[in-house]
C-alpha positions as CSV (number, residue, x, y, z in Angstrom):
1,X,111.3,123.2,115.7
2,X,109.0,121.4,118.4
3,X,107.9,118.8,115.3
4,X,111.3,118.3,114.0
5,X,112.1,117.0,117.0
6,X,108.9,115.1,117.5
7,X,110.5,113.6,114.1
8,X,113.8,113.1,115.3
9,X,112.2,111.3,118.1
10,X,110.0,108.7,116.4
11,X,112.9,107.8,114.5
12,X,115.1,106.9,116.8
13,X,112.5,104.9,118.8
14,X,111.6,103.4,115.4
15,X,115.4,102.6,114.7
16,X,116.4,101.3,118.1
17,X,113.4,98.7,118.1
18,X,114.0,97.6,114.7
19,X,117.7,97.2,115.9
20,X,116.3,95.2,119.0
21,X,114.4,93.1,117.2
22,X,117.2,92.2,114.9
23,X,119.1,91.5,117.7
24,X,117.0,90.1,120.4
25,X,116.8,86.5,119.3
26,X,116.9,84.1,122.1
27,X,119.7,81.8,120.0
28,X,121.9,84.7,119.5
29,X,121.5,85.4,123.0
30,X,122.7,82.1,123.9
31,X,125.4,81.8,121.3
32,X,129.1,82.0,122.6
33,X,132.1,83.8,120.5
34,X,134.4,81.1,118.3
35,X,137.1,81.0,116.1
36,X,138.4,78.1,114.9
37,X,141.7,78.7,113.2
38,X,142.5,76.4,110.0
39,X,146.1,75.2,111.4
40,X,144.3,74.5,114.9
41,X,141.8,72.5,113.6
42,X,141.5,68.7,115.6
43,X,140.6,66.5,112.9
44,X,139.2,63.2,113.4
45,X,137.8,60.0,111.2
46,X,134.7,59.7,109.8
47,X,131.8,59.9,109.9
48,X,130.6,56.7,109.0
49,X,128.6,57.5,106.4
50,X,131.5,58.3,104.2
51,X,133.6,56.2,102.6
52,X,137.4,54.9,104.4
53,X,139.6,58.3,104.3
54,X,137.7,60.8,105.0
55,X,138.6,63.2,108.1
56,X,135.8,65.6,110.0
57,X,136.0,68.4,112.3
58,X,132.7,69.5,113.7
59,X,133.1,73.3,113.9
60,X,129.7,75.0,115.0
61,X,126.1,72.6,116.0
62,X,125.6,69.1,115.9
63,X,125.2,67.6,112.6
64,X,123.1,65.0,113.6
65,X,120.5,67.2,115.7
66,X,118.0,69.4,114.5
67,X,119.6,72.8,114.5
68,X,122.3,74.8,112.4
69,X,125.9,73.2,112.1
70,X,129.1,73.8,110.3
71,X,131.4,71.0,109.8
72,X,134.4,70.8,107.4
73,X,135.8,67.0,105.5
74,X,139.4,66.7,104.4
75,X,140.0,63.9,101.9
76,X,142.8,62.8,100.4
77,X,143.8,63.3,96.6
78,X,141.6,61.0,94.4
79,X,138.4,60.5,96.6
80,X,135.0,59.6,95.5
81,X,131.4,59.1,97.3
82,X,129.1,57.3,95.3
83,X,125.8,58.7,93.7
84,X,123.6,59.8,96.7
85,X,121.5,62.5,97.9
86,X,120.5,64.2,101.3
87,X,116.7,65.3,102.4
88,X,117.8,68.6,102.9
89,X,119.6,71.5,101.0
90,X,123.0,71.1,100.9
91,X,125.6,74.1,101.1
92,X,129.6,73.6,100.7
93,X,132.3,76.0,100.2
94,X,135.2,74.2,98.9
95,X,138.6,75.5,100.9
96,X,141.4,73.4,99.4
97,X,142.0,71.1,96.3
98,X,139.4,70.4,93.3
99,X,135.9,69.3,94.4
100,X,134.5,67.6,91.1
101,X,130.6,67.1,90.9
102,X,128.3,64.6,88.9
103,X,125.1,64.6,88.8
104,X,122.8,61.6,88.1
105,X,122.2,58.5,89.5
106,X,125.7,56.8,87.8
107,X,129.4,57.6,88.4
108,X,130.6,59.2,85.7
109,X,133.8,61.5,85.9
110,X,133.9,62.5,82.5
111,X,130.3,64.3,82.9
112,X,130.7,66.4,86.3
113,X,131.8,70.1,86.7
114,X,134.7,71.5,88.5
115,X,134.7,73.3,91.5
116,X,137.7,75.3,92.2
117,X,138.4,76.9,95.6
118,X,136.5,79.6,96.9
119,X,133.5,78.1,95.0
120,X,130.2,78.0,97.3
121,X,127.5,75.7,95.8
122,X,124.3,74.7,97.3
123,X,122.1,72.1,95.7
124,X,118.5,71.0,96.6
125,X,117.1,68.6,98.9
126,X,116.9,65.0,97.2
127,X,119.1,65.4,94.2
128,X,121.2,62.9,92.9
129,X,125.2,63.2,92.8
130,X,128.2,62.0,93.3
131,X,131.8,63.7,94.0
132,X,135.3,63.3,93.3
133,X,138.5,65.3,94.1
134,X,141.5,66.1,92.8
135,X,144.7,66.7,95.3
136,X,143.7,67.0,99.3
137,X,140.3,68.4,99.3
138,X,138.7,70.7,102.0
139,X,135.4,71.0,101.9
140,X,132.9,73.2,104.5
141,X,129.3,72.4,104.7
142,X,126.8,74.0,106.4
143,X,122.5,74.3,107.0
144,X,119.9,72.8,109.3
145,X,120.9,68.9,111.4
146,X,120.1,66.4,111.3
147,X,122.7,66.5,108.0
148,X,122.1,62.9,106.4
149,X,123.3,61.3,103.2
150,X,121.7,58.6,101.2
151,X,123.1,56.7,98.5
152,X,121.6,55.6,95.4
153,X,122.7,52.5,95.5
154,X,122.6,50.7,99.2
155,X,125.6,48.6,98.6
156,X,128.1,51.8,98.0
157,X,127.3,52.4,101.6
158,X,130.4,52.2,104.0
159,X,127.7,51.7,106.7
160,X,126.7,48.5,105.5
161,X,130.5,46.9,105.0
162,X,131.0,43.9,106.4
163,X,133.1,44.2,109.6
């Protein structure tokens, strides 16, 4: 009896500081409770980096910082961005419309794949591609800031328009 609970014992200490240590992280300690609720969502222009038409909402982090962020674009029916790539991972969940993906270093819509909603890609640092869309598109990304895109070619960079 006296070992059983000797067992008993051990595994509860065992359990409870493997259940603190999963839990104990100093950014979860400093994290704060958010819901951000689709119809309540503030949407506002931009970023820069993407062509005219493009809308942003900046759920969790700072995309430009190092750290973890979750941002969300809305773009209208018919939207492209160029071929370009991004120096780190890049994960989306599409949340509305038809986000179409190319890869390569040359638009071509006739060679890209379909991405329905509910679809969650992720793609590697430094790969080439190039998206279009099909009726108001929502897309969610997410990963580590700062989040940067490059294009292939510097003159499809809104960034660089003349103003």
């Amino acid at each position: 009896m006296r070992t059983k609970m000797l067992a008993i014992g051990l595994i509860l200490a065992a359990v409870g500081w493997t259940a603190a240590g999963l839990f104990a992280h100093d950014e979860q300690a400093a994290m704060e409770a958010a819901v951000h609720r689709s119809d309540e969502i503030v949407w506002r222009d931009g970023p820069p980096s993407l062509p005219t038409g493009a809308k942003f909402a900046v759920l969790e982090g700072d995309p430009t910082k190092p750290g973890p962020f979750v941002f969300r674009v809305k773009v209208p029916d018919g939207y492209r961005i160029p071929p370009h790539t991004h120096p780190k991972p890049e994960r989306v969940t599409i949340l509305a419309g038809t986000f179409n993906l190319g890869m390569g270093e040359t638009f071509d819509a006739t060679k890209g794949e379909a991405l329905p909603v509910g679809t969650y890609g992720t793609w590697p640092a430094g790969m080439k591609h190039y998206v279009w869309v099909e009726g108001e598109t929502i897309v969610q990304f997410h990963g580590d800031g700062p989040w940067v895109i490059e294009y292939v070619n510097p003159a499809d960079d809104p960034r660089r328009a003349k103003k």
